[in-house]
C-alpha positions as CSV (number, residue, x, y, z in Angstrom):
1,X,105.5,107.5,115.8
2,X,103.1,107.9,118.8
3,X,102.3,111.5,117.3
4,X,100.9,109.3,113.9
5,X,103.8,109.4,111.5
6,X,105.6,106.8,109.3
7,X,109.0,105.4,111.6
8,X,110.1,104.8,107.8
9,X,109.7,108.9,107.2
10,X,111.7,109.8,109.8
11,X,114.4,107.0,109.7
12,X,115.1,108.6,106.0
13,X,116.2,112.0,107.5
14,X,118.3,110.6,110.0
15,X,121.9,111.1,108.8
16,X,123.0,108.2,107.2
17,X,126.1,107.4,109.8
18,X,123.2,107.5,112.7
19,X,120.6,105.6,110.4
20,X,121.4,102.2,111.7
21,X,121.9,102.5,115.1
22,X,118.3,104.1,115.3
23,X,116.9,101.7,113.1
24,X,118.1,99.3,115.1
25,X,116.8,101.0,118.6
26,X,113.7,101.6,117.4
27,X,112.5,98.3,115.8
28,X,113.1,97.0,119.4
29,X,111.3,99.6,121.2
30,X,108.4,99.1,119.0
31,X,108.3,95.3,119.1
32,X,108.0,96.0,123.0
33,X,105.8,98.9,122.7
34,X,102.7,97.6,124.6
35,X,104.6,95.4,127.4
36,X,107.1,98.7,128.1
37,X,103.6,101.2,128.1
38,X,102.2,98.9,130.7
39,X,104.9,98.9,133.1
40,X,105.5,102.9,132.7
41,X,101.9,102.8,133.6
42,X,101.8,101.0,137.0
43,X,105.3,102.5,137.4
44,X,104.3,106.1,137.0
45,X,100.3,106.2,136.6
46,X,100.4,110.3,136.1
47,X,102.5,110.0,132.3
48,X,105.3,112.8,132.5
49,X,105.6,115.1,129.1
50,X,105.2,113.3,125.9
51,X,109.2,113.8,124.9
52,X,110.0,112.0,128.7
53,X,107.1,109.3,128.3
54,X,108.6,108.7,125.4
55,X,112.6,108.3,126.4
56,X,111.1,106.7,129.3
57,X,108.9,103.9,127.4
58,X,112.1,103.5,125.5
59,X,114.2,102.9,128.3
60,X,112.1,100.4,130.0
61,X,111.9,98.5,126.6
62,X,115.6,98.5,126.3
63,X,115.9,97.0,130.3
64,X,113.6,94.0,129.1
65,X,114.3,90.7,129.7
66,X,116.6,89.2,126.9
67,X,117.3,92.5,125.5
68,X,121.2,93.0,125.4
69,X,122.3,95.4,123.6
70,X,123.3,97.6,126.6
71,X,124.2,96.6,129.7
72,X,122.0,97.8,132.7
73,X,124.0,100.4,134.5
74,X,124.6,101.9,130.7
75,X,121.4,102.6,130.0
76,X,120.1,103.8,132.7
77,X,122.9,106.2,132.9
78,X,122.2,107.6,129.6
79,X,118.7,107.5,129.6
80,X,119.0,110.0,133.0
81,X,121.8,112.3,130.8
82,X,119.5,112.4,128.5
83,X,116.5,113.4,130.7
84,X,118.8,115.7,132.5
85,X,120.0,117.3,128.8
86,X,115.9,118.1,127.7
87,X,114.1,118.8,131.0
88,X,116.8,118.8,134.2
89,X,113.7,118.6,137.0
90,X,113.0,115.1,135.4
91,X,116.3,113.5,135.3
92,X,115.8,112.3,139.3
93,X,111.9,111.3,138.1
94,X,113.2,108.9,135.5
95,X,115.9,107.4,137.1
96,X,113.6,106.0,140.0
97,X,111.5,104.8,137.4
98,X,114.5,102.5,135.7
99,X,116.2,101.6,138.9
100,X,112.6,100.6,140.4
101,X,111.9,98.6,137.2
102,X,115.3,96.8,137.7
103,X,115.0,95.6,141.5
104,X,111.3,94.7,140.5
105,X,111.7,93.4,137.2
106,X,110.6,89.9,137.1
107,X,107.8,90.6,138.7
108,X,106.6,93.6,136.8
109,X,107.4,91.7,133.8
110,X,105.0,88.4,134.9
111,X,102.4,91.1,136.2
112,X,101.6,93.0,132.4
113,X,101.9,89.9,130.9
114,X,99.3,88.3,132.8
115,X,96.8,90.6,133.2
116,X,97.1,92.9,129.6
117,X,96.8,91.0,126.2
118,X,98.6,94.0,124.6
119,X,101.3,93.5,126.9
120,X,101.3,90.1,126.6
121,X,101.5,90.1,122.7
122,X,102.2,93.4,122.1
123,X,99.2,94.2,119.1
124,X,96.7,96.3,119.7
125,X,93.9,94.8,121.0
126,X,91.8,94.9,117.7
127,X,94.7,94.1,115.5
128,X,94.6,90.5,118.0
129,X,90.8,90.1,117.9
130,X,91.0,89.9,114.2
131,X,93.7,87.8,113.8
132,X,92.3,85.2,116.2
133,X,88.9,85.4,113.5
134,X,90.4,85.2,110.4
135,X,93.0,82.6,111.4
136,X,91.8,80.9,115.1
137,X,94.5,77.7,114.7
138,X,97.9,79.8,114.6
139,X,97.0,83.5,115.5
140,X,99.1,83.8,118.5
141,X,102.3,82.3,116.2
142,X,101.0,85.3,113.6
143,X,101.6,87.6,116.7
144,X,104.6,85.8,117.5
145,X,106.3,85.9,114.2
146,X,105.7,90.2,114.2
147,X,107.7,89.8,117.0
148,X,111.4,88.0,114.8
149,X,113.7,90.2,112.9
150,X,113.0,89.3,109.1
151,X,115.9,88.0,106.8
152,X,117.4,90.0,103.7
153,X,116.8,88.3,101.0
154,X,117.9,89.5,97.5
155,X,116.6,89.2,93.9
156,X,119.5,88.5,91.6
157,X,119.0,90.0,88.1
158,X,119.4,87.6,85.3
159,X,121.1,89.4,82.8
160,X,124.1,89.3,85.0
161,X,124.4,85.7,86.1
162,X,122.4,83.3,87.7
163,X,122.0,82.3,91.6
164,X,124.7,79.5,91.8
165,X,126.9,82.7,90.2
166,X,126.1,85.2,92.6
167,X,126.3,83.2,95.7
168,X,129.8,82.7,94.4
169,X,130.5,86.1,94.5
170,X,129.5,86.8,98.0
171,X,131.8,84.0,99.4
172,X,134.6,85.8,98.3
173,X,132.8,88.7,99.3
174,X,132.7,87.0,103.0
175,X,129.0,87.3,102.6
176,X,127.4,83.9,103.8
177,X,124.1,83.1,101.9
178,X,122.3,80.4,100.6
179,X,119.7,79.9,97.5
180,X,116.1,80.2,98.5
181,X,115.3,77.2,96.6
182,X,113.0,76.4,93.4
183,X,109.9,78.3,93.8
184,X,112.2,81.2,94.0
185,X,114.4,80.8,91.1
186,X,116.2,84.4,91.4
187,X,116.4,84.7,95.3
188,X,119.0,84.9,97.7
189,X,119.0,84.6,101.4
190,X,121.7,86.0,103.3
191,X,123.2,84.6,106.9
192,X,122.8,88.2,108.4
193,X,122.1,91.5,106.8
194,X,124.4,93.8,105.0
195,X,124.6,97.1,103.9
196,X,123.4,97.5,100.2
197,X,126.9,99.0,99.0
198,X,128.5,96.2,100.4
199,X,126.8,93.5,98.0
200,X,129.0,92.9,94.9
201,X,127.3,94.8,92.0
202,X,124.6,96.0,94.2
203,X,125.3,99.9,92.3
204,X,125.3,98.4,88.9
205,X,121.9,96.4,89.3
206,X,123.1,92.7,89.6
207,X,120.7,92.1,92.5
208,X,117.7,93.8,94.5
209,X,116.5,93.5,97.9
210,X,113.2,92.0,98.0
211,X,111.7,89.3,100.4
212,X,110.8,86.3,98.6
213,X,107.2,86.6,99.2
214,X,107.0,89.6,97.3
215,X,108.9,87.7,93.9
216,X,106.1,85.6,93.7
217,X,103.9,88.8,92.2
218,X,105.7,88.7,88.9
219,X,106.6,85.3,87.5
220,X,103.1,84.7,88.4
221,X,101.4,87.5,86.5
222,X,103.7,86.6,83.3
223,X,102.9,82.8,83.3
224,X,106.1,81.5,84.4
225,X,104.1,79.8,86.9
226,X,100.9,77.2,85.8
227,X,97.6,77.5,87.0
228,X,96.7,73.9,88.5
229,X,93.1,74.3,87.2
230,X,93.6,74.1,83.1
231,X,90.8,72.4,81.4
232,X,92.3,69.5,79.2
233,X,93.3,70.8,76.1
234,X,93.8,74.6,77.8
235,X,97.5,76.2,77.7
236,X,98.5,78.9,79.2
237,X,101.1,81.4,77.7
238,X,103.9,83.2,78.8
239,X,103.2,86.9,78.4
240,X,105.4,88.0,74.7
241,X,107.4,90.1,73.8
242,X,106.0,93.9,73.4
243,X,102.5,92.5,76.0
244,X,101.4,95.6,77.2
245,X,101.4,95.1,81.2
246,X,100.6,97.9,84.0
247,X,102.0,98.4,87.1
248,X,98.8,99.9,88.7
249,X,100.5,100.9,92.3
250,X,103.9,100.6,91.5
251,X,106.0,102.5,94.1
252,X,108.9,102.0,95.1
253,X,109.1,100.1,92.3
254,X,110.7,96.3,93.2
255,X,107.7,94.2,91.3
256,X,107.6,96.9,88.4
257,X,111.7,96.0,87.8
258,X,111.1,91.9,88.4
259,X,108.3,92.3,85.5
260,X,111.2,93.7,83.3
261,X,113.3,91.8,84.3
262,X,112.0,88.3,84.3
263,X,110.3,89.3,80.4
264,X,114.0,90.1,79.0
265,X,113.5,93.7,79.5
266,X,110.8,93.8,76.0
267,X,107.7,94.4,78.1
268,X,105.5,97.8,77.2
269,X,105.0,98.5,80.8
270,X,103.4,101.6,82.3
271,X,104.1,102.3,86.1
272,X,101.8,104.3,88.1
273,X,101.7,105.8,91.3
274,X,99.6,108.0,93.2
275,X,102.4,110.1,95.0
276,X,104.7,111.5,92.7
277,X,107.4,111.5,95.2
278,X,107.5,107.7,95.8
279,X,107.1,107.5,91.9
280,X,110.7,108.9,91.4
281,X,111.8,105.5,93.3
282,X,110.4,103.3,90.5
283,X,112.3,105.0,87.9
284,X,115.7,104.9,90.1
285,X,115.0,101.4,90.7
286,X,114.5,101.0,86.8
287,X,117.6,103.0,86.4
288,X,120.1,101.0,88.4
289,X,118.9,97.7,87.2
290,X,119.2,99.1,83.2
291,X,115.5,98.4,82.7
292,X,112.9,100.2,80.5
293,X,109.6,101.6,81.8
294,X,107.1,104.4,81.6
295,X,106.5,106.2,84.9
296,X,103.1,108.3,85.4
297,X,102.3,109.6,88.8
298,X,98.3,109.2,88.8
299,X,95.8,107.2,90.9
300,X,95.0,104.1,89.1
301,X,91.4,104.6,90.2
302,X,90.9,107.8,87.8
303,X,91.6,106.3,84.6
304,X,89.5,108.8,82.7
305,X,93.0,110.6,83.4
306,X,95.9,108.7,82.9
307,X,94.4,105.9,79.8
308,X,94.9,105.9,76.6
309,X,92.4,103.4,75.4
310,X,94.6,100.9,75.0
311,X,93.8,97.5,76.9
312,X,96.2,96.1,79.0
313,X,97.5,92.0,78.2
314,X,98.0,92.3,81.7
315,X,98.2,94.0,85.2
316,X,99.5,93.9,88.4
317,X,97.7,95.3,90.9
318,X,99.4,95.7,94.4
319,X,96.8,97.6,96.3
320,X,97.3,99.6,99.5
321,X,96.7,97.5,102.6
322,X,97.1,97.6,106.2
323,X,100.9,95.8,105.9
324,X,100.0,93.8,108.6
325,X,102.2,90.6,106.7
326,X,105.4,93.1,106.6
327,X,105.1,93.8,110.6
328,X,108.6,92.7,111.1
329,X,110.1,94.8,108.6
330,X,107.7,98.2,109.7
331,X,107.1,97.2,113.4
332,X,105.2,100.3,113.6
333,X,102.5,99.5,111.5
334,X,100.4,98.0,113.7
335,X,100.3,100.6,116.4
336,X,100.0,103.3,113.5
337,X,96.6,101.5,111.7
338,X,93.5,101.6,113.5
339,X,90.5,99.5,113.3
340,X,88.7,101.5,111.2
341,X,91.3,101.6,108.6
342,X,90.5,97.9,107.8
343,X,87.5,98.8,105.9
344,X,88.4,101.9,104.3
345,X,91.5,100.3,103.1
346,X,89.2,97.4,101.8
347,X,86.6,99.8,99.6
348,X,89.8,101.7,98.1
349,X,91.4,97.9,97.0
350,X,87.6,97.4,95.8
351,X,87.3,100.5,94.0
352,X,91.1,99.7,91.8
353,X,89.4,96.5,91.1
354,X,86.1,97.7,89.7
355,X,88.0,100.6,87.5
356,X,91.2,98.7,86.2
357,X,89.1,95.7,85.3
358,X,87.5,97.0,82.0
359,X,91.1,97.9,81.1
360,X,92.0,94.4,80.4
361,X,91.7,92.9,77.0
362,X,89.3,89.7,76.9
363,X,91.8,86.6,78.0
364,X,93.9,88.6,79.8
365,X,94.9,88.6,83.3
366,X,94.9,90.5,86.7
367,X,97.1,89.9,89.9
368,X,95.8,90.7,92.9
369,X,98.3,91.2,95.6
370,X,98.8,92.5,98.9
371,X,101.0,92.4,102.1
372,X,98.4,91.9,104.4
373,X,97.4,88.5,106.2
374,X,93.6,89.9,107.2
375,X,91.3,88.2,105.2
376,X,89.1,91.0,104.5
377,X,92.1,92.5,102.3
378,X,92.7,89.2,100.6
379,X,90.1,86.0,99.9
380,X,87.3,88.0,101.1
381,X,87.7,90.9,98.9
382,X,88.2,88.4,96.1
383,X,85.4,86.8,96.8
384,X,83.2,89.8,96.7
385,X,84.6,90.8,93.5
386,X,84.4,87.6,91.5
387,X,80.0,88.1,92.7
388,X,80.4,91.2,90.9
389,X,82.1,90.4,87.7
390,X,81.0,87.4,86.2
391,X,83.5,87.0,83.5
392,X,86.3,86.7,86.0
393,X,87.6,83.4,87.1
394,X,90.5,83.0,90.2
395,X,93.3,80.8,88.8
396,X,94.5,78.5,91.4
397,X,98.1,77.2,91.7
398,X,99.5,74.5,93.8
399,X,102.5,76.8,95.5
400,X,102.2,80.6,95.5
401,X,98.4,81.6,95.7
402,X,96.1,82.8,97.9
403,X,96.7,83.5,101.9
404,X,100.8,83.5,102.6
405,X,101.3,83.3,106.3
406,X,104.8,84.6,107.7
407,X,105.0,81.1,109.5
408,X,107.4,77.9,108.5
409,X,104.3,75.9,107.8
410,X,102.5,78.4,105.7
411,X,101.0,77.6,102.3
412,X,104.5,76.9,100.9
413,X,105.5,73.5,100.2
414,X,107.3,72.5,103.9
415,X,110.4,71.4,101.6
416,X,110.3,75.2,100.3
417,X,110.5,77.0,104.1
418,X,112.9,74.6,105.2
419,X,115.4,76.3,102.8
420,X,114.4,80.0,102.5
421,X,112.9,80.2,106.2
422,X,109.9,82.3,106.9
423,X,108.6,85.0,104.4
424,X,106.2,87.3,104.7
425,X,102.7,87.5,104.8
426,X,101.4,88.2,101.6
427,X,97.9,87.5,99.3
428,X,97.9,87.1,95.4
429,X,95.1,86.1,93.5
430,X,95.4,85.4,89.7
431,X,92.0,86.6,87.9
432,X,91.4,85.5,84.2
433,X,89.4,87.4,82.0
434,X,87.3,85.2,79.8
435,X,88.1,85.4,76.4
436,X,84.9,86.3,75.1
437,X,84.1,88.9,77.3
């Protein structure tokens, strides 16, 4: 990950009886990243070979206070066979280190997190500087709330029984679990996480993992959910039978199924996806659920390439985005991004705005979505866009819309995260195309 690749990437080719464990190591490694970097660094100011800074870093963020998933004495032990296995002359190095960390440890610990913010919080500094502009009432509990492991939360598909149903079946499954609660008609929160094989009728698409952030996207893209801003007199439909609805960055594919899904499966969707190799998820995804759904590897922004002329009733537009709201699910995102990647990111959600808009028939609709919590990915981009299109209006709604914070007193109704907990950070904005454009 330090090297600039995906933890997600590498996880994948880990074989699948080790998958776990890593998984498991390395979300806390990387949720301590910046407080276990400091201490290496007053610890050992010269950093050994990347491969040892590495086990090392690791180490020390496994030895942190309230950490306990090894005992003391075990890790250090195997941290120094490991050493000793790679690079023998720096097994005695890296045992000093740990023991020396251990006799000194509360006051190494109160030292970092005093004087180094990124310590402290363990964000970049930039990734903290915006936070505290875009949100200067709660942006240490943003930082804070990176810091949780997220809950599993499933999507149970319809044509196989309702919530009240499925929660059945996991009690006699063993599985504890609870609805999510209105706003999320088809979501299920499980007490702890499971394997996917283990869920009854995971394998014959009775339910999907998805948080319940993300099944916001389609119920309110096919009208399931009301605008709070009708004019008297003004309805607003739920998309037929046959609408014609894209999928304009659909990989891996969990919004592209819920669209199906929720619509009876009688949808003319079209899916695309830049990388062809993530496409292949949509259609498995489609596949296991029993779903319908053309799949097109293209980017969205070249429409001179992929469309046939035909305008869309509707589409769904999840752009790329920094995933600074999913941070507890990918806690190596923000040591990945950079602060240039803001802005870059920003003119590339821009540009699928400006090129999938004309696409739209007059009185149709646009979501806007993405899993960030910055605002330059979400109202501000929004409100750039609505400058340069005049015959685009933002729908507002009373639960649902606009900035979702991954905190219990975010834009959800409190009655809402007191069942289902936190979610994560997301931003959806509903644009209406005026009828007579």
């Amino acid at each position: 990950m330090r090297e600039g690749h995906s933890l997600t990437d590498w996880l994948a080719r880990c074989p699948p009886e080790l998958r776990p464990g890593v998984q498991a190591l390395s979300f806390t490694v990387l949720r301590r990243l910046g407080a276990a970097q400091a201490v290496r660094a007053r610890l050992a100011p010269k950093a050994p070979p990347a491969r040892m800074d590495a086990l090392l870093i690791t180490a020390l963020a496994l030895l942190w206070p309230g950490e306990t998933a090894y005992t003391a004495h075990t890790l250090v032990d195997q941290a120094v066979d490991a050493a000793r296995k790679r690079s023998p002359k720096s097994a005695g190095f890296v045992n000093a280190v740990l023991r020396r960390f251990l006799r000194e440890r509360e006051a190494l610990v109160a030292a970092v997190e005093q004087d180094d913010p990124v310590a402290a919080h363990n964000h970049p500094l930039w990734w903290q500087e915006r936070l505290r502009e875009d949100w200067p009432e709660v942006w240490p509990a943003l930082l804070a709330a990176n810091q949780q492991r997220p809950p599993m939360t499933l999507r149970v598909h319809p044509a196989h029984g309702d919530v009240p149903h499925y929660l059945s079946r996991l009690r006699e499954a063993g599985i504890g679990a609870r609805a999510a609660g209105p706003l999320w008609p088809q979501a299920v929160v499980l007490d702890a996480p499971r394997p996917v094989h283990l869920l009854p009728g995971f394998d014959q698409g009775h339910a999907s993992v998805q948080d319940a952030s993300a099944q916001l996207a389609a119920p309110l893209l096919l009208g399931a959910m009301t605008p709070q801003d009708l004019a008297p007199g003004e309805t607003w439909p739920l998309l037929g039978d046959g609408a014609r609805v894209l999928d304009a960055c659909a990989a891996p594919g969990g919004k592209t199924a819920h669209l199906q899904e929720l619509a009876g499966n009688r949808l003319d969707l079209l899916a695309l996806d830049a990388d062809a190799q993530r496409l292949e998820r949509v259609g498995q995804n489609l596949q296991r659920l029993h779903l319908s759904g053309e799949t097109r590897a293209a980017d969205a922004r070249e429409t001179a390439a992929w469309w046939d002329g035909r305008p869309f009733d509707a589409i769904l537009l999840d752009a790329p985005c920094s995933a600074s709201g999913i941070v507890r699910r990918h806690p190596d995102v923000r040591w990945l991004r950079r602060a240039t990647d803001i802005p870059a990111l920003a003119a590339i959600q821009s540009a699928l705005l400006d090129a999938l808009w004309p696409l739209l028939k007059p009185g149709g609709r646009l979501l806007y979505a993405t899993c960030s919590v910055f605002k330059a990915e979400g109202q501000d981009q929004i409100d750039a866009f609505l400058q340069r299109h005049g015959d685009a209006r933002s729908r507002q709604f009373a639960q649902g819309g606009g900035h979702l914070l991954p905190l219990a007193d975010n834009a959800l109704h409190p009655s809402q995260q007191s069942v289902v907990g936190v979610t994560d950070g997301f931003y959806y904005a509903l644009l209406h195309k005026s009828p007579t454009a």
